[in-house]
SENU-64809 format. One record per residue (C-alpha): residue number from 1; chain; x, y, z. Coordinates in nm, 4 decimals, m for minus. Each point is the difference from the previous one (the first is absolute). Example, Ala and Ser with C-alpha at 12.3 -4.5 7.8 and 13.67 -1.06 7.14 Angstrom:
REM SENU-64809
+-----+--------+----------+----------+----------+
: num : chaine :       xx :       yy :       zz :
+-----+--------+----------+----------+----------+
:   1 :      A :   1.2300 :  m0.4500 :   0.7800 :
:   2 :      A :   0.1370 :   0.3440 :  m0.0660 :
+-----+--------+----------+----------+----------+
This chain:
REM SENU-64809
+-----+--------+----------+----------+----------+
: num : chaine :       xx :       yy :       zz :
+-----+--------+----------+----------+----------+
:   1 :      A :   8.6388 :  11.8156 :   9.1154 :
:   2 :      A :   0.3375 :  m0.1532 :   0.0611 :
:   3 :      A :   0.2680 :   0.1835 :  m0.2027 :
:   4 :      A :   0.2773 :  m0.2909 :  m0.0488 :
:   5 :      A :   0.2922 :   0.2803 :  m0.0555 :
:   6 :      A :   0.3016 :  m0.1458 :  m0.1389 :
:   7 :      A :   0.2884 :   0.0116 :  m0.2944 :
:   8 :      A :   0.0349 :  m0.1936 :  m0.3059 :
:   9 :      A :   0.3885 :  m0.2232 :   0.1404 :
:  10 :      A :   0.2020 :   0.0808 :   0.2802 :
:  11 :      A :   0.3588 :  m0.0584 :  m0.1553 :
:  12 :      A :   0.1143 :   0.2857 :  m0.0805 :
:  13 :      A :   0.3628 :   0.1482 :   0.0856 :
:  14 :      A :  m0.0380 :   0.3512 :  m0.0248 :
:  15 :      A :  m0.2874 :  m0.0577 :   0.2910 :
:  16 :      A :   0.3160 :  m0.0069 :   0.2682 :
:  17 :      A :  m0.0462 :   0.2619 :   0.2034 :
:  18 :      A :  m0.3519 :   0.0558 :  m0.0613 :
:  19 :      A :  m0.1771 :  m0.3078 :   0.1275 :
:  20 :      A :   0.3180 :  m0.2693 :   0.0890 :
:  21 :      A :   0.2413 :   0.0966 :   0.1845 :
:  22 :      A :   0.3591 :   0.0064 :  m0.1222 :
:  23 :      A :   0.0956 :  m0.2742 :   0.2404 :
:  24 :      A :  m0.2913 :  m0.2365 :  m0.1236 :
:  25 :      A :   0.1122 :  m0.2318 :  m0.2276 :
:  26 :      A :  m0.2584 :  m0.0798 :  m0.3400 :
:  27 :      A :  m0.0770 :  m0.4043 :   0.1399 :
:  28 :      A :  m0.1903 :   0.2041 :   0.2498 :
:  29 :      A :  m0.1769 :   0.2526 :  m0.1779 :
:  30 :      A :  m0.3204 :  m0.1709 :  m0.0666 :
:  31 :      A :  m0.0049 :  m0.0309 :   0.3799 :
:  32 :      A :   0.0671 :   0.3727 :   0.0428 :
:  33 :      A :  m0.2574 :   0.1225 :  m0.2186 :
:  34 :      A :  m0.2365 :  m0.2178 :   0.1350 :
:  35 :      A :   0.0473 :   0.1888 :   0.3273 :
:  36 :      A :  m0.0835 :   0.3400 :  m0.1509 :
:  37 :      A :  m0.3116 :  m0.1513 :  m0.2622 :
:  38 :      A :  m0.2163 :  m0.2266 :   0.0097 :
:  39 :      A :  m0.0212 :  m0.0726 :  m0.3840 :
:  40 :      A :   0.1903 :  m0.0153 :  m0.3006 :
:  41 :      A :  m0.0323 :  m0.0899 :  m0.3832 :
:  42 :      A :   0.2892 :  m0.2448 :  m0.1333 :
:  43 :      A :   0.1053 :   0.0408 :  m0.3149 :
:  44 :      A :   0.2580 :  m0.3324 :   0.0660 :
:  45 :      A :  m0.2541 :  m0.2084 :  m0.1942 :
:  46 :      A :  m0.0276 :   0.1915 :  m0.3154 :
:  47 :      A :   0.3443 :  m0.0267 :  m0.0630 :
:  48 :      A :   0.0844 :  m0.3374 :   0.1426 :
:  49 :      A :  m0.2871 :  m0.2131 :   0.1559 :
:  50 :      A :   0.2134 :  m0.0841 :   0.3515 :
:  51 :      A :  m0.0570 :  m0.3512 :   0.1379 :
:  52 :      A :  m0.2516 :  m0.1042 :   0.2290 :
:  53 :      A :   0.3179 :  m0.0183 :   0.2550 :
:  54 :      A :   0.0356 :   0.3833 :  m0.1059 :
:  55 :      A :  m0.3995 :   0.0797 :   0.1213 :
:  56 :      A :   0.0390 :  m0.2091 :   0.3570 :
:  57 :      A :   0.3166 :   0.2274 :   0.1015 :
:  58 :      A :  m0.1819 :   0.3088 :  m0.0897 :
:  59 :      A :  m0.2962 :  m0.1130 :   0.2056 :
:  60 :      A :   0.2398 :  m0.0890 :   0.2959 :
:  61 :      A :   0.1943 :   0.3041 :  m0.0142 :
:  62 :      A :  m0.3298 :   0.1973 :   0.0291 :
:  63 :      A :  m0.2461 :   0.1100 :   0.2757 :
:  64 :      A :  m0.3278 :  m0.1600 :   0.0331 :
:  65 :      A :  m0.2879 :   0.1822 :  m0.2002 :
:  66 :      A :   0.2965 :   0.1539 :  m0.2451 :
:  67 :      A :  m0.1603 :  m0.0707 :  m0.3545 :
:  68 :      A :   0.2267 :   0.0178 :  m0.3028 :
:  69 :      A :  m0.1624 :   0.0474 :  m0.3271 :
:  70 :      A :   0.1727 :  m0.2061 :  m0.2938 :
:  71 :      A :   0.0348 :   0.1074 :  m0.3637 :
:  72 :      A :  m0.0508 :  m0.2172 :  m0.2086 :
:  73 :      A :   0.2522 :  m0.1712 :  m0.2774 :
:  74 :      A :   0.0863 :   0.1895 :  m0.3239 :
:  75 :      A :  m0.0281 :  m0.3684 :  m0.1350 :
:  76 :      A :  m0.3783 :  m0.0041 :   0.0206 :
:  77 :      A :  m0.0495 :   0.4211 :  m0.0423 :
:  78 :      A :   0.2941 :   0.0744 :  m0.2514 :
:  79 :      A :   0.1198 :  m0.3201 :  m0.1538 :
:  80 :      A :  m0.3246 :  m0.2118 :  m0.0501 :
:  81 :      A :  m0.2059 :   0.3405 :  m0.0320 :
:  82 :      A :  m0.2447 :  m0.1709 :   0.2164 :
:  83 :      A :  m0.0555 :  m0.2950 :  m0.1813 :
:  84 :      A :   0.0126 :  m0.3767 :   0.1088 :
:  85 :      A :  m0.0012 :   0.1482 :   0.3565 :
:  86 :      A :  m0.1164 :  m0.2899 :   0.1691 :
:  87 :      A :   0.3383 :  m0.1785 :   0.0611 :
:  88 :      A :   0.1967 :   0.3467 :   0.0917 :
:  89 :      A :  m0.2607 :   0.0757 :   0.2362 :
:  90 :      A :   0.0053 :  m0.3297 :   0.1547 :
:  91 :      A :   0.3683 :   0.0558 :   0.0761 :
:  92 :      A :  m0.0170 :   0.3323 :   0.1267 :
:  93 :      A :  m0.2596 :  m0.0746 :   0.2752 :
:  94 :      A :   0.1628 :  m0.3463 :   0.0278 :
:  95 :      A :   0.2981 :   0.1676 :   0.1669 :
:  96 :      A :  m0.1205 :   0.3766 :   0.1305 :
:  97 :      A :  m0.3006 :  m0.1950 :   0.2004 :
:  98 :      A :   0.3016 :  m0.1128 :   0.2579 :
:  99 :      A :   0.0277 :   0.3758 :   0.0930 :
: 100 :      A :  m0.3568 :  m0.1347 :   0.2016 :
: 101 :      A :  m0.1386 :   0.2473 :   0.1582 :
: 102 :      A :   0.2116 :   0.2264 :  m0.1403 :
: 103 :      A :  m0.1056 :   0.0207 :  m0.3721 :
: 104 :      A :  m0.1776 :   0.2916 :  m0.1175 :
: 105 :      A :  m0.1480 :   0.0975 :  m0.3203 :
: 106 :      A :   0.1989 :  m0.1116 :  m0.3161 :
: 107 :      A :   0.0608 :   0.2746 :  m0.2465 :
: 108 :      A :  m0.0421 :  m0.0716 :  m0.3749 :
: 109 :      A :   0.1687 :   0.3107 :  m0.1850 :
: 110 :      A :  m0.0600 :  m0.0601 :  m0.3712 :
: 111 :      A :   0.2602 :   0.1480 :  m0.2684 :
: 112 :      A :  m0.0600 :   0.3303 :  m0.1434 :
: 113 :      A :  m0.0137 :  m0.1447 :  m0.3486 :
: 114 :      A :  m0.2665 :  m0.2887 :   0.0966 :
: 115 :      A :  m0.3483 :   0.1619 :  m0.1249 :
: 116 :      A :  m0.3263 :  m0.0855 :   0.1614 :
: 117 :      A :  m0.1614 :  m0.3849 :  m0.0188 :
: 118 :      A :  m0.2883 :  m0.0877 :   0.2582 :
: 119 :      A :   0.0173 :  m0.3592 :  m0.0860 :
: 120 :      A :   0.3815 :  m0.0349 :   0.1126 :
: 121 :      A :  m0.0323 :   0.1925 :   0.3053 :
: 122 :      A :  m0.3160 :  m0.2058 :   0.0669 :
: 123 :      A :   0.2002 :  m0.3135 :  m0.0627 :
: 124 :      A :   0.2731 :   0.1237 :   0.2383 :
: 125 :      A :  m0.1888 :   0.0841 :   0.2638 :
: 126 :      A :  m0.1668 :  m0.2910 :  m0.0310 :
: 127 :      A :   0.2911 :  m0.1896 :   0.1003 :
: 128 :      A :   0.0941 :   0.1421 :   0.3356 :
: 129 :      A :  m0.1485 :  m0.1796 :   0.3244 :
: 130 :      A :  m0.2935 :   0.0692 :   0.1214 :
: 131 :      A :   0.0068 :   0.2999 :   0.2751 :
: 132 :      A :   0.3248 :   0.1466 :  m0.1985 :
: 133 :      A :   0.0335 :   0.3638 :  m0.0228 :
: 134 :      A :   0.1207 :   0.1041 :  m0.3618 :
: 135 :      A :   0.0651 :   0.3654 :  m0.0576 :
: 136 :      A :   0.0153 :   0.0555 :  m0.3612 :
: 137 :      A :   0.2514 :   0.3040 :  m0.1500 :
: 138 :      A :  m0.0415 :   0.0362 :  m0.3536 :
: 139 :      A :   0.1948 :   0.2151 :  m0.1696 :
: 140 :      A :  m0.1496 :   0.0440 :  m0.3559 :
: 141 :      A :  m0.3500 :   0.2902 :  m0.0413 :
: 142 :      A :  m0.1820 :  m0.2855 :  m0.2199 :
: 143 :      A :  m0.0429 :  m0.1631 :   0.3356 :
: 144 :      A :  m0.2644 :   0.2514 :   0.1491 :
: 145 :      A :  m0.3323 :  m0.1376 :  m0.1149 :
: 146 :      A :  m0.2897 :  m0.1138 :   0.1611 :
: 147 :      A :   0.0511 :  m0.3509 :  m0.1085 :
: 148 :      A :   0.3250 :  m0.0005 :   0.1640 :
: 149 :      A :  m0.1108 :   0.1526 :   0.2810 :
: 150 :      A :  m0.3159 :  m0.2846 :   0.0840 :
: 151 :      A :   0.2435 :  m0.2480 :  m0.0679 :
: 152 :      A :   0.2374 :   0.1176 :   0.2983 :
: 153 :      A :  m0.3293 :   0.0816 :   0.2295 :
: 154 :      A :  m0.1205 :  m0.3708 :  m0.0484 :
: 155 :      A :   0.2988 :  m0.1295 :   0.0552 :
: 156 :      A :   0.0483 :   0.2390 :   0.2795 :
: 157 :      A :   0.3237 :   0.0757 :  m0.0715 :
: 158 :      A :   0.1163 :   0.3658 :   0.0612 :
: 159 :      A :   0.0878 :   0.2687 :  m0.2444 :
: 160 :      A :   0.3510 :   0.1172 :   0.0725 :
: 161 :      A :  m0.0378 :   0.3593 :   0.0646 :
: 162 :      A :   0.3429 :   0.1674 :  m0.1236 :
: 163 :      A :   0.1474 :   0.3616 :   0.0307 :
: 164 :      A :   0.3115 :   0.1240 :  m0.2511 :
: 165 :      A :   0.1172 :   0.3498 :   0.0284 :
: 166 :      A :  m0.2419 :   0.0675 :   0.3093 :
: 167 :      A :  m0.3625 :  m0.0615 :  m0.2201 :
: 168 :      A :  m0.1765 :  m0.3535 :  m0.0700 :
: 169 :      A :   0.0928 :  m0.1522 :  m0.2863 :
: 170 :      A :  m0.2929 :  m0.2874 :   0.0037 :
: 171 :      A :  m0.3830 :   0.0581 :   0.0310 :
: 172 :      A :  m0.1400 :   0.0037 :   0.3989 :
: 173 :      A :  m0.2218 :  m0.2941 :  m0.0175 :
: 174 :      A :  m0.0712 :  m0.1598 :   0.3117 :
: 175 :      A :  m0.0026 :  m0.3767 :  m0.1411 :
: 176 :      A :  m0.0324 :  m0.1727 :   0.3743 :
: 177 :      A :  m0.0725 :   0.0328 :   0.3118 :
: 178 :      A :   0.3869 :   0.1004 :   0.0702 :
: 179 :      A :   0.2746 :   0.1863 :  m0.1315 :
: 180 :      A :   0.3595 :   0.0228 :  m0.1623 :
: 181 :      A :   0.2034 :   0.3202 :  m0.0769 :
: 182 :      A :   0.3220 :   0.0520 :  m0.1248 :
: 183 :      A :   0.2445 :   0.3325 :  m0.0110 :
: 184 :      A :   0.1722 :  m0.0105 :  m0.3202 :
: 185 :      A :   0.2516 :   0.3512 :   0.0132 :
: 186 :      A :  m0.1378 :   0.3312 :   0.1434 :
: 187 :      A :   0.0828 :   0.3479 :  m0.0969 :
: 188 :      A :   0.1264 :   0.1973 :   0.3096 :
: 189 :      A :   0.3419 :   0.0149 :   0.0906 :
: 190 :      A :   0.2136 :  m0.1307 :  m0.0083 :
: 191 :      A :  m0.0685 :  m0.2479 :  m0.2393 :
: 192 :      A :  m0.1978 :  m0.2591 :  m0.0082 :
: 193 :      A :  m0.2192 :   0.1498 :   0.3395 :
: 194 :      A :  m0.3496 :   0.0250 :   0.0422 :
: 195 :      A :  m0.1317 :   0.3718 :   0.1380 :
: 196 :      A :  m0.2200 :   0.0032 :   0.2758 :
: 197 :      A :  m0.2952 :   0.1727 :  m0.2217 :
: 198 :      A :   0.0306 :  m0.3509 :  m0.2549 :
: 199 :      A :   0.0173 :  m0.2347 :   0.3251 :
: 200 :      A :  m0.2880 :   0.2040 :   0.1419 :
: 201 :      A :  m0.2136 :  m0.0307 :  m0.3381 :
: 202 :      A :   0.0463 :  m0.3822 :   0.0339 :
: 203 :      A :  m0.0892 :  m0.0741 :   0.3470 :
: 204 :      A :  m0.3570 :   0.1845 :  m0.0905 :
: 205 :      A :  m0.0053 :  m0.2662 :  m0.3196 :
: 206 :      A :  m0.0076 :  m0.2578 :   0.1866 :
: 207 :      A :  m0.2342 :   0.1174 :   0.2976 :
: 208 :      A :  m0.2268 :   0.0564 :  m0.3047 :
: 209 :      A :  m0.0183 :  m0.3381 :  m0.1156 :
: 210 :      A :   0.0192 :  m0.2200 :   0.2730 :
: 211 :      A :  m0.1260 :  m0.0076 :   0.3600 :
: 212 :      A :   0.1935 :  m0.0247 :   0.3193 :
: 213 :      A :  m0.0189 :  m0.4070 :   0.0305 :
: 214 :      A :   0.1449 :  m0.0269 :  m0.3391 :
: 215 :      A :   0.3821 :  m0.1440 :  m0.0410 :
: 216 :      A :   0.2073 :   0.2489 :  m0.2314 :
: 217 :      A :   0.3651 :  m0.0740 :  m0.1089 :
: 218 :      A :   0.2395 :   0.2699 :  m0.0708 :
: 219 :      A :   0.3681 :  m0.0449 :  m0.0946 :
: 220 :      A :   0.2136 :   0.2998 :  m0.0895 :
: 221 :      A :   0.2039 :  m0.1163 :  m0.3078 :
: 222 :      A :   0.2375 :   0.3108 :   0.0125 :
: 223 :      A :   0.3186 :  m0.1393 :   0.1163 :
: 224 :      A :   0.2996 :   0.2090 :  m0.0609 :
: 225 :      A :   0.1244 :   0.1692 :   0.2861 :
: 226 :      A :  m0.2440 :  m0.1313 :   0.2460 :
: 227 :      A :  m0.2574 :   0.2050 :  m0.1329 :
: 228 :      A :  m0.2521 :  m0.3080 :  m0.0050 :
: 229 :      A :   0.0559 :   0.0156 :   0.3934 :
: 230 :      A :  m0.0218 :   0.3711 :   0.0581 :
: 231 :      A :  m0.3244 :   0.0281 :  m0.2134 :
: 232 :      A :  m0.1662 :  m0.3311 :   0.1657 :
: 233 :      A :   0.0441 :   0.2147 :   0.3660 :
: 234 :      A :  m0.1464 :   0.3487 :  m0.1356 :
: 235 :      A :  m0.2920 :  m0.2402 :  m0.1650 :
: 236 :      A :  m0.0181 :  m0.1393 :   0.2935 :
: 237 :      A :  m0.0383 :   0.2904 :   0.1841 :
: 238 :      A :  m0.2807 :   0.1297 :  m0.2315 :
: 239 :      A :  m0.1971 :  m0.2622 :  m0.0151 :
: 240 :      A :   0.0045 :  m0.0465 :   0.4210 :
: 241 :      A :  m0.1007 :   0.3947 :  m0.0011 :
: 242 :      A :  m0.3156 :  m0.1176 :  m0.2018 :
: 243 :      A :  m0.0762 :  m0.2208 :   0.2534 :
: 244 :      A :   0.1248 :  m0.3186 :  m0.2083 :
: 245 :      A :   0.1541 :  m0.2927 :   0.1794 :
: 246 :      A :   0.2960 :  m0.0533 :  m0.1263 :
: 247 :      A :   0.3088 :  m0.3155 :   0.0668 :
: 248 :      A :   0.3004 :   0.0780 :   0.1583 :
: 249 :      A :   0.2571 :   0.2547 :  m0.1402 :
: 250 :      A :   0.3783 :   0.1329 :   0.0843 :
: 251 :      A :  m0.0690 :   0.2534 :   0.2756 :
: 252 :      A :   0.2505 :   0.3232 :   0.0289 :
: 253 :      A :   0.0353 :   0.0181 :  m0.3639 :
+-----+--------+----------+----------+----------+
């Protein structure tokens, strides 16, 4: 298993001192991080889908064999509730498919209020091109049934396995043949850290459910204060200790 070990952005201010260095100015922190990881989830495209212009420069600015995962618009998850995805989808991949080699999975997180439909995620997934990796975060309990979960197996798209408050907070199906996990907020101090015994607990979750060949994503979403950073190096360090192999990390921190 390849543990792609990452965070969810890289521009964050209060992460001076704790992965840039004061004297690095923020045009070159994509590069910088991209020295220390060899992953990471943007969150640019949920927001504001950049231009293709936008995906080339981040592909440039990165090593060869970095993979960024994309999240996907809020048009298509939070706007259009997943409906008439065909021509949002088309755009999205229209203009993160000149990252090249770089593009990862893409990340649909559905909103909290948007219960469960198999025949719009179906639809969705549908649209994506073939050999697309589509993690799927939804955020609503009506969402874990069986029906919901053969329609992400045959599409092979990936159940987003999340953690809030240092505990899952979505079922532990193993939908394909690879993986995507994301750390919401733990519960050690200070706040929002992740304790060694939670990190521990989820390196043996996903030994359990897929075998060493297998790709699994993991993006620390706990930015404040670096603590996405800090937690990505002890998880690191716990999964390597389980004999896990494991992308790039800071070292000395």
């Amino acid at each position: 298993m390849t543990l792609h070990l990452g965070t969810s952005g890289w521009q964050y201010r209060d992460w001076r001192g704790v992965l840039y260095p004061p004297d690095v100015p923020q045009r070159q922190w994509l590069a910088e991080y991209a020295r220390h990881f060899a992953t990471v989830e943007s969150n640019a495209a949920f927001y504001r889908l950049p231009e293709a212009r936008t995906f080339e420069d981040w592909r440039e600015r990165t090593p060869a064999g970095f993979v960024m995962a994309v999240k996907a618009s809020r048009y298509l998850t939070h706007i259009k509730r997943l409906r008439d995805p065909e021509e949002p989808v088309q755009r999205l991949m229209s203009r993160a498919t000149h990252l090249g080699p770089r593009l990862g999975p893409v990340l649909l997180q559905l909103p909290p209020t948007l219960t469960a439909d198999a025949r719009l995620l179906d639809t969705c997934l549908g649209c994506f091109p073939a050999g697309t990796r589509v993690a799927v975060e939804p955020r609503h309990d009506s969402w874990w049934t069986d029906g919901i979960r053969t329609v992400l197996e045959r599409r092979g798209a990936a159940l987003c396995w999340a953690d809030r408050g240092s505990r899952p907070v979505t079922p532990l199906w193993r939908t394909a043949d690879w993986g995507y996990l994301r750390f919401h907020e733990g519960r050690a101090e200070p706040w929002p850290r992740y304790g060694r015994q939670a990190l521990d607990a989820w390196v043996h979750r996903i030994a359990d459910a897929w075998p060493d060949r297998a790709d699994v994503y993991a993006y620390f979403n706990n930015d404040p204060g670096g603590a996405a950073v800090l937690d990505a190096v002890r998880f690191a360090r716990a999964a390597t200790a389980a004999d896990r192999t494991v992308t790039r990390t800071p070292s000395g921190r």
